[in-house]
C-alpha positions as CSV (number, residue, x, y, z in Angstrom):
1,X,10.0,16.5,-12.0
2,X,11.1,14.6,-14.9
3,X,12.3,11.1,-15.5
4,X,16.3,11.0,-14.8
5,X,17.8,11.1,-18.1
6,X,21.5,10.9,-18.0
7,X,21.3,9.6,-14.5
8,X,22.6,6.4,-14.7
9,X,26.0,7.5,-16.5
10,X,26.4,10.2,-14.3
11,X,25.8,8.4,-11.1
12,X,29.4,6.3,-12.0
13,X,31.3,9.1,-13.3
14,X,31.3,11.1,-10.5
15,X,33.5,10.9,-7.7
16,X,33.1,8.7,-5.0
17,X,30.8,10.1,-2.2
18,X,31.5,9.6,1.6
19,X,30.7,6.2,3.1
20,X,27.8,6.1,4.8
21,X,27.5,3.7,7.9
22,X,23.8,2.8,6.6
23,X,23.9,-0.9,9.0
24,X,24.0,0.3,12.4
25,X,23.7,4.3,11.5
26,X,19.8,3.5,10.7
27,X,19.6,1.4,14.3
28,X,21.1,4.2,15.8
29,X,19.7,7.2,14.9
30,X,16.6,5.4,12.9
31,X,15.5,6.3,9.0
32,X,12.9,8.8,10.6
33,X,13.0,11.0,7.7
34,X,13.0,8.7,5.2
35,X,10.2,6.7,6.6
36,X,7.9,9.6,7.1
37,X,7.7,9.7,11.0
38,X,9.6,13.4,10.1
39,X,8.0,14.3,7.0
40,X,6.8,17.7,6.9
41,X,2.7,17.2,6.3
42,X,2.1,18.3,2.4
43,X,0.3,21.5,1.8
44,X,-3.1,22.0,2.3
45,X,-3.2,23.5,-1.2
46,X,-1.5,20.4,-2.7
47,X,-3.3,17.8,-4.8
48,X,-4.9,15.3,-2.2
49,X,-3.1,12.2,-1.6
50,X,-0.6,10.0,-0.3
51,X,2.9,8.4,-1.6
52,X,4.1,5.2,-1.1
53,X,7.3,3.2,-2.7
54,X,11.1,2.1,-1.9
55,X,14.0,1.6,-3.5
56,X,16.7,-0.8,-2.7
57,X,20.2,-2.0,-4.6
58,X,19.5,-6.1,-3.8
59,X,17.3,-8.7,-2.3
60,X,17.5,-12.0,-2.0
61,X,14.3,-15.0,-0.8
62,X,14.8,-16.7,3.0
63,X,15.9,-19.8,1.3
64,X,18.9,-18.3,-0.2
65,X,20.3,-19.2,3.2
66,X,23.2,-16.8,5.1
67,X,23.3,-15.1,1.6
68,X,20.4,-13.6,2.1
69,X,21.4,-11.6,5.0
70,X,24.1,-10.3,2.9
71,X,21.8,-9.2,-0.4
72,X,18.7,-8.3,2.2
73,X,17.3,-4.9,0.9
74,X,20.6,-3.1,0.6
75,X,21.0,0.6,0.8
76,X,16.9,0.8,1.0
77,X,15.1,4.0,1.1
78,X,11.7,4.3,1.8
79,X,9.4,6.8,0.3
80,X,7.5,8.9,2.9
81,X,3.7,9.1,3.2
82,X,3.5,12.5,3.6
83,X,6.4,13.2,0.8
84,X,9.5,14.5,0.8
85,X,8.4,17.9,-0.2
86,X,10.7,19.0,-3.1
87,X,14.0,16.7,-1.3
88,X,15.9,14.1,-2.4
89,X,16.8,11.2,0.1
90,X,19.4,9.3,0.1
91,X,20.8,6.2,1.0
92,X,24.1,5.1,0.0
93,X,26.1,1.2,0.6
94,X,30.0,1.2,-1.0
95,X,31.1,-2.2,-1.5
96,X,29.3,-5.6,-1.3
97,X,30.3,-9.2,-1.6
98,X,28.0,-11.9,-1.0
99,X,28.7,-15.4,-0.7
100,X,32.6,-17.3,-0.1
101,X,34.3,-13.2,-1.2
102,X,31.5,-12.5,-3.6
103,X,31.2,-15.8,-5.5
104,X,27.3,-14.9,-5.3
105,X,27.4,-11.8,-6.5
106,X,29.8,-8.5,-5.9
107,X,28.9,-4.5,-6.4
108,X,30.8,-1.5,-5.9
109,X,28.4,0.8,-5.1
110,X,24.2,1.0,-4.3
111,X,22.3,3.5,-4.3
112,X,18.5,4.0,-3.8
113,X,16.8,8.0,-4.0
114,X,12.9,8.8,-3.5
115,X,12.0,12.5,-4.4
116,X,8.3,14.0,-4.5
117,X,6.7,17.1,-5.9
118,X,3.2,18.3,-5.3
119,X,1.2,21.3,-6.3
120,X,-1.8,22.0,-6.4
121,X,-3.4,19.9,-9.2
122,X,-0.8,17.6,-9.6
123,X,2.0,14.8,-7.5
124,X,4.9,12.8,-8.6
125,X,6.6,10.1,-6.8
126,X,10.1,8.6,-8.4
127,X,12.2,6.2,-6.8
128,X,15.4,5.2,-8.2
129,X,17.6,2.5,-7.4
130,X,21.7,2.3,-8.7
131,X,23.8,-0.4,-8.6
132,X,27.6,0.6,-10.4
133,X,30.4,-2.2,-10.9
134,X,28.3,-5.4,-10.5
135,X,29.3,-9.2,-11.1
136,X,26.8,-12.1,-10.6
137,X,27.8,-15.7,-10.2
138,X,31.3,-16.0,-11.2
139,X,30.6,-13.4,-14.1
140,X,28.1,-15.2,-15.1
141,X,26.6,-11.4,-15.0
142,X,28.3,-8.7,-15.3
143,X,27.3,-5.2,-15.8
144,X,29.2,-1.6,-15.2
145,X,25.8,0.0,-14.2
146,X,22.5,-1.1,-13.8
147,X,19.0,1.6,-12.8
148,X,15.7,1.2,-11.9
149,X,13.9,4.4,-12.0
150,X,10.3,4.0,-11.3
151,X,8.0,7.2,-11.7
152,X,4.5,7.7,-10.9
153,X,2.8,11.0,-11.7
154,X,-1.3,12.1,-10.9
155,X,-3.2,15.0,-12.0
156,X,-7.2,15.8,-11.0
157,X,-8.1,13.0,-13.2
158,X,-5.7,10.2,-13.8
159,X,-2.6,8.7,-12.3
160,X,0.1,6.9,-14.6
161,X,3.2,5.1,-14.1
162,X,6.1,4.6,-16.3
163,X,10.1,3.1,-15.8
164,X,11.5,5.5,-18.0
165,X,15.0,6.1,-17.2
166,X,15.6,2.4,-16.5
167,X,18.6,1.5,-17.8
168,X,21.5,-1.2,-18.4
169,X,25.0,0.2,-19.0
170,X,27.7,-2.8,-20.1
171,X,26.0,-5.5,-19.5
172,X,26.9,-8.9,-20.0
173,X,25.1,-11.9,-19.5
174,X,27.1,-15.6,-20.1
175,X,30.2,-13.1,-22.2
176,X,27.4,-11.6,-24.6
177,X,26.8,-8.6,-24.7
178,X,22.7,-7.0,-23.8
179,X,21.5,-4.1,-25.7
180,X,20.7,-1.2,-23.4
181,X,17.4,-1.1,-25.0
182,X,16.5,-4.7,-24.0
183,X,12.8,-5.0,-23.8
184,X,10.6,-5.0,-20.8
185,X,10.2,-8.7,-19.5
186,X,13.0,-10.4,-21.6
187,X,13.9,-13.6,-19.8
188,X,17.1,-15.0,-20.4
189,X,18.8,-18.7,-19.9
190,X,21.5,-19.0,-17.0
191,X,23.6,-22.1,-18.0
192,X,24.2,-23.9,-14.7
193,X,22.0,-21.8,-12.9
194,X,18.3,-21.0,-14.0
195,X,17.8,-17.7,-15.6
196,X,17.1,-14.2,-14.9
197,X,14.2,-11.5,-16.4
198,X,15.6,-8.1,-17.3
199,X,13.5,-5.1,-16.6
200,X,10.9,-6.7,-15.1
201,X,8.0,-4.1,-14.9
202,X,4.7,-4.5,-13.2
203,X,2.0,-1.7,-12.7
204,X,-1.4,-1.9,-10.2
205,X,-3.8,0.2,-9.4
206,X,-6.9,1.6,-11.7
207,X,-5.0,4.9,-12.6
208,X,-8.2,6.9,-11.1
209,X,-7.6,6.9,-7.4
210,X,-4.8,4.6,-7.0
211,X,-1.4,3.8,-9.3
212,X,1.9,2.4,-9.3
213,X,4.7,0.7,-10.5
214,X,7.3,-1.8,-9.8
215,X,10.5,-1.9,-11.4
216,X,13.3,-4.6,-11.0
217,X,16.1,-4.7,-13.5
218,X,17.5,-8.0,-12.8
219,X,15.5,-11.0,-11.2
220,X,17.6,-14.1,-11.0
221,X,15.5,-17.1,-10.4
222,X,17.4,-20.6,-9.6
223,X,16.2,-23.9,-11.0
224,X,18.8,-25.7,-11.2
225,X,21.7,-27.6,-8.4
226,X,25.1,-25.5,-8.8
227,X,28.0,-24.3,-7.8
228,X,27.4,-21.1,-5.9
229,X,25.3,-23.5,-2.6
230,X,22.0,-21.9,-3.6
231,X,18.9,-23.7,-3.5
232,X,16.4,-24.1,-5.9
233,X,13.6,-21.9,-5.7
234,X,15.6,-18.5,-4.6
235,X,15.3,-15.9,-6.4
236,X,17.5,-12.7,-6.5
237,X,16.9,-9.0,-7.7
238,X,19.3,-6.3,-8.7
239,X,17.8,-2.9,-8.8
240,X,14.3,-2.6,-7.5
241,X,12.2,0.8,-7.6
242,X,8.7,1.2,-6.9
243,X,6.3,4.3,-6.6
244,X,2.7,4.9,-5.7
245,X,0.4,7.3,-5.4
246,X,-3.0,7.0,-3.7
247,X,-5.8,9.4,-3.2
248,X,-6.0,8.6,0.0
249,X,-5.4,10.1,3.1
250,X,-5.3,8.2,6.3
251,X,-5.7,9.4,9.9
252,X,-2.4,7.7,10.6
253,X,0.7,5.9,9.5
254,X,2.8,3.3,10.5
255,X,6.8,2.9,10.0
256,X,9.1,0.0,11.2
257,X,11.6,-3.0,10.6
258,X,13.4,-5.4,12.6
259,X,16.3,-7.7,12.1
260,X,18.0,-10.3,13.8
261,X,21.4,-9.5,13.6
262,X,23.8,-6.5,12.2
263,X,27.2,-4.9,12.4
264,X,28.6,-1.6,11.4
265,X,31.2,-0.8,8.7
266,X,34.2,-0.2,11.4
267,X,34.0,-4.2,11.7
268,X,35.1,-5.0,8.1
269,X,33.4,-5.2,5.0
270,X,33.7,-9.3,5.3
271,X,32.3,-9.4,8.4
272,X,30.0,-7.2,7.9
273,X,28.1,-8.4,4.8
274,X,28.4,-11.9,6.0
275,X,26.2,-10.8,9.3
276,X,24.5,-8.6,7.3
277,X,20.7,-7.5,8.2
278,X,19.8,-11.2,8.5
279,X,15.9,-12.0,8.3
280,X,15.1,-8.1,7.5
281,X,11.5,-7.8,7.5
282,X,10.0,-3.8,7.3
283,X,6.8,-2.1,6.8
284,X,6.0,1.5,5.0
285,X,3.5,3.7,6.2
286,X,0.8,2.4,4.5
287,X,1.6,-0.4,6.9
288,X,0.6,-4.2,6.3
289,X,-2.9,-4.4,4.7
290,X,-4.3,-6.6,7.4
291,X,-1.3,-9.2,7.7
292,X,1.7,-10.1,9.7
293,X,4.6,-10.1,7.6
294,X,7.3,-12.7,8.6
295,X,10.9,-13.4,7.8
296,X,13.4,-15.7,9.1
297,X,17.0,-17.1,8.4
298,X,18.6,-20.6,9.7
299,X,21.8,-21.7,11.4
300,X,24.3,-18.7,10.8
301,X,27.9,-18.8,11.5
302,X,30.5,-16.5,10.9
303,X,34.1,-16.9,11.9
304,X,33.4,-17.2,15.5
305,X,32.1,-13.5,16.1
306,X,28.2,-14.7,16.0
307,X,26.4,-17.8,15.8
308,X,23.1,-18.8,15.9
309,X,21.0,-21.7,15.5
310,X,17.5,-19.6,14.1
311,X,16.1,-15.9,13.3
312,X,12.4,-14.7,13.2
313,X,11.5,-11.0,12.5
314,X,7.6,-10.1,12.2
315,X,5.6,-6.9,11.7
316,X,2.4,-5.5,11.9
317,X,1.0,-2.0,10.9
318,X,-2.8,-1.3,10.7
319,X,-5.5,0.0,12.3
320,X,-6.6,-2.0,15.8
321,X,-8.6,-1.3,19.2
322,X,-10.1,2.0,17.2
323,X,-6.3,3.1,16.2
324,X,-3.3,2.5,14.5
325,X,-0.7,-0.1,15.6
326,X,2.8,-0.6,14.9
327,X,4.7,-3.4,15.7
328,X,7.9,-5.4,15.0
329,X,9.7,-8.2,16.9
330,X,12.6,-10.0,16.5
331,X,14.3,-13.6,18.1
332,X,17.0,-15.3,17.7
333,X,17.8,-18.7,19.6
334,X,21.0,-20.4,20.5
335,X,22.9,-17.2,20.3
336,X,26.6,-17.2,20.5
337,X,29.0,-14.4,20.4
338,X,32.6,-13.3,20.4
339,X,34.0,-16.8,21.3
340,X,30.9,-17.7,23.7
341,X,31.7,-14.7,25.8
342,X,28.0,-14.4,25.4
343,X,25.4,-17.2,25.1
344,X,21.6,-17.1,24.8
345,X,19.2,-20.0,24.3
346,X,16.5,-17.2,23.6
347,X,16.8,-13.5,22.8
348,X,13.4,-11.8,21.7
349,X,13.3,-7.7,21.5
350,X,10.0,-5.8,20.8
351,X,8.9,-2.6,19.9
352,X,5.0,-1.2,19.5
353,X,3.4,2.1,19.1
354,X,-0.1,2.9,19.4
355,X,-1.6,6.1,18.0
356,X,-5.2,6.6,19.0
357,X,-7.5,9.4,20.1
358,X,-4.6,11.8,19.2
359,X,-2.4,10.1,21.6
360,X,1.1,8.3,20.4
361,X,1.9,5.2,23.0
362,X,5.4,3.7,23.1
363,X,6.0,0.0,24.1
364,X,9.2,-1.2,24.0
365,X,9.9,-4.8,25.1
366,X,12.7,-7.5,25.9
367,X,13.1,-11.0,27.2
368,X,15.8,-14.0,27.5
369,X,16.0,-17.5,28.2
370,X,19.5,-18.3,29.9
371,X,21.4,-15.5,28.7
372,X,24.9,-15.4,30.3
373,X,28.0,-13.0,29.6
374,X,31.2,-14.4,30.8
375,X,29.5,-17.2,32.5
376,X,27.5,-15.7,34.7
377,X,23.8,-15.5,34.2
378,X,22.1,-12.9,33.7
379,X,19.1,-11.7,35.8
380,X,15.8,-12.1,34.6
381,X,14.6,-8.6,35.6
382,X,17.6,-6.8,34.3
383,X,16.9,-3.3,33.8
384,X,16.7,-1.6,30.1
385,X,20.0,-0.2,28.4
386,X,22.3,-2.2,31.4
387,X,25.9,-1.7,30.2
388,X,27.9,-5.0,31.1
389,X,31.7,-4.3,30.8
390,X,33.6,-7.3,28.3
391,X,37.3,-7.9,29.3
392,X,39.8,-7.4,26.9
393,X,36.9,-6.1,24.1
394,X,34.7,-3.3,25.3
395,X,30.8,-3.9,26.4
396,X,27.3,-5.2,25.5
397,X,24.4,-3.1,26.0
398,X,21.4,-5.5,27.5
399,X,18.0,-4.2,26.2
400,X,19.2,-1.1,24.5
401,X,15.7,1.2,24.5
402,X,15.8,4.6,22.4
403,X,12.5,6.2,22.9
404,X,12.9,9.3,22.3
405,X,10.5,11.7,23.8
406,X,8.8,13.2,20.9
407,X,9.0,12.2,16.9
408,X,11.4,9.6,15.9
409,X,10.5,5.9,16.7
410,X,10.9,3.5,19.7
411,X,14.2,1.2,18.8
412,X,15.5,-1.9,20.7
413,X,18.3,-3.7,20.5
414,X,18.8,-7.1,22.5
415,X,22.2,-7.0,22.4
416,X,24.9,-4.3,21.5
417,X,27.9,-5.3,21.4
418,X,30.6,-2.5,21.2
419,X,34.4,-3.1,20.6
420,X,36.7,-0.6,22.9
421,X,40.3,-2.1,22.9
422,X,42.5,-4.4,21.1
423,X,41.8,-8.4,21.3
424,X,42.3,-11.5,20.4
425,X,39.3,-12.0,18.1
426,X,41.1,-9.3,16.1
427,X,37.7,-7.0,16.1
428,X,38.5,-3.8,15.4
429,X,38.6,-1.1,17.5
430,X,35.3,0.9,16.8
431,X,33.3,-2.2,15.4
432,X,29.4,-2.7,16.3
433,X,27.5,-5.8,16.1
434,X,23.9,-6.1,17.3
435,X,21.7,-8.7,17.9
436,X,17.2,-8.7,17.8
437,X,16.7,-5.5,16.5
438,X,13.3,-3.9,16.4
439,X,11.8,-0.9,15.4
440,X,7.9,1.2,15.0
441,X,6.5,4.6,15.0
442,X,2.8,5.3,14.5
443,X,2.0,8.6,14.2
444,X,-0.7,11.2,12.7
445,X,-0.2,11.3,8.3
């Protein structure tokens, strides 16, 4: 495998691929692949080790307010433990506008790849992440392409990271015009705003038995009051790609994520970028060193589809009790949706795995405080995936569990809300929105 040369030209030349419903698509069906829960395990003649890395088109800090639900981890793909053996994944988001129509920051296309190779004396990892037709800030950025391309490759001996292919096609920043060979690290005044570093690169590891590298073409970091209603203190990247490769194999792996709210493509790019994945918080299989990551978003309001007054996502991965754990949550308090047809004070879903002694556990989990549809309370012991019919919209799913009964991972959804028939909120037929989402597999590397 070799460094995409090329790539980045290519990747907006070429026609425009299918859309791909990544929102509700991944809470759906789940990112098993791409996670590793359906990696094929690498060959026992392959160089020992294991891959780690991601790749996503944006990202935006908690404090950046409802904007960061918009710019949280778009189109991310994860790289697989166990590799991709020879395959390219995909994951693919057309269109994004975030903040008042885009006044934040606009794209036309993102796109993140991972692809591994292993033989027997040596291993690559590159992940790659595109983002074609971009506009920060009013044009305060602007940029026909911009690629991280982060590439780690190992032999017997050493393992070495480098961001070749990493590359800036038209860019602008404040009307003048970036060389495409901009150096590594370059940081750049934002008038107004703050400023932003351009290829930021960071490697880790000690290039014996463990090495990576972090690429992120554009990190926008605010210091200053503005226009645009972000605080000071949030920071914002375009293009991040990061590979890893350790000598390491463990006895088990961990996927998962949670959110506390999302919707699917059918309900309007608007609507659907404003809800977003709001407070995303996920874990790759090497899971979370030990700690229990956390993420959250405040009040959130858009056009009287969804409210809510706070979100929390956590997740755990790691060993525990003499095996591996996996395990994401999601809340969201004062919930109110399509008109306060449905109203929560408290909406927490749960989902755990356990892999120990060979054996894969599955714990899914939901609870409420005074959740009513229509009015009417509903029961505390309500039983998993009861389908509550909505007059003149469709129906909410109440504890949505998919468990499925072998591979994959255990998904809930507190609430999913699907739209069936013409209405007055003017949802579209087909639209999707769900709210607490969570998500885990643990399973054998």
């Amino acid at each position: 495998m070799r460094p995409r040369t090329g790539s980045l030209v290519r990747s907006i030349t070429a026609p425009a691929r299918r859309k791909l419903v990544t929102l509700v698509a991944g809470t759906l069906a789940g990112f098993a692949v791409a996670l590793g829960a359906g990696a094929a395990p690498a060959s026992a003649a392959g160089l020992p080790g294991s891959f780690h890395g991601n790749a996503y088109g944006t990202s935006a800090t908690a404090d950046a307010g409802p904007v960061a639900a918009s710019l949280g981890r778009n189109a991310i793909e994860y790289c697989p433990c166990r590799g991709t053996n020879g395959k390219v994944l995909t994951n693919t988001i057309e269109h994004l506008a975030a903040g008042d129509n885009g006044k934040v920051l606009t794209a036309d296309e993102l796109r993140s790849t991972v692809l591994t190779q292993r033989a027997a004396t040596t291993a690559e990892v590159q992940d790659t992440a595109t983002v074609s037709g971009l506009s920060m800030s009013h044009g305060l950025i602007t940029a026909t392409a911009v690629e991280a391309v982060a590439t780690v490759s190992a032999n017997a001996t050493t393992i070495t990271g480098s961001p070749d292919g990493s590359a800036f096609l038209g860019l602008k920043i404040n009307g003048q015009p970036i060389s495409a060979d901009v150096k590594p690290n370059t940081t750049i005044a934002l008038p107004g705003l703050g400023s932003v570093v351009l290829k930021r690169v960071a490697k880790g590891g000690d290039g014996k038995s463990d090495g990576s590298i972090t690429v992120e073409m554009l990190v926008v970091t605010v210091t200053r009051s503005n226009g645009f209603n972000l605080p000071v203190g949030v920071k914002i990247v375009v293009a991040h790609a990061r590979s890893e490769f350790d000598r390491t194999q463990p006895a088990a792996v961990v996927a998962g994520q949670a959110y506390v709210t999302d919707a699917n493509a059918a309900i309007g790019d608007d609507l659907q970028n404003r809800i977003g994945r709001a407070a995303l918080v996920t874990m790759g299989c090497e899971g979370t060193h030990g700690q229990t990551l956390t993420n959250n978003v405040g009040a959130l309001s858009v056009d009287g589809v969804l409210s809510l007054g706070t979100g929390t996502t956590t997740a755990f991965g790691g060993p525990s009790n003499g095996g591996t754990l996996a395990r994401t949550t999601a809340q969201v308090q004062s919930a109110s949706l399509l008109g306060g047809l449905i109203t929560a004070g408290v909406i927490t879903a749960t989902a755990q795995e356990t892999f120990k002694g060979g054996k894969r556990t599955r714990t899914p989990g939901f609870s409420f405080v005074g959740l009513k549809v229509a009015g009417v309370p509903v029961p505390i012991k309500v039983a998993p995936n009861t389908k509550v019919v909505l007059p003149g919209i469709g129906f909410v799913v109440i504890d949505e569990q998919l468990v499925p009964s072998t591979g994959g991972r255990t998904q809930v959804n507190g609430l999913h809300v699907k739209v069936t028939t013409a209405n007055l909120l003017h949802l579209p037929v087909g639209a999707e929105i769900i709210v607490a989402h969570a998500e885990a597999a643990a399973f054998a590397f």
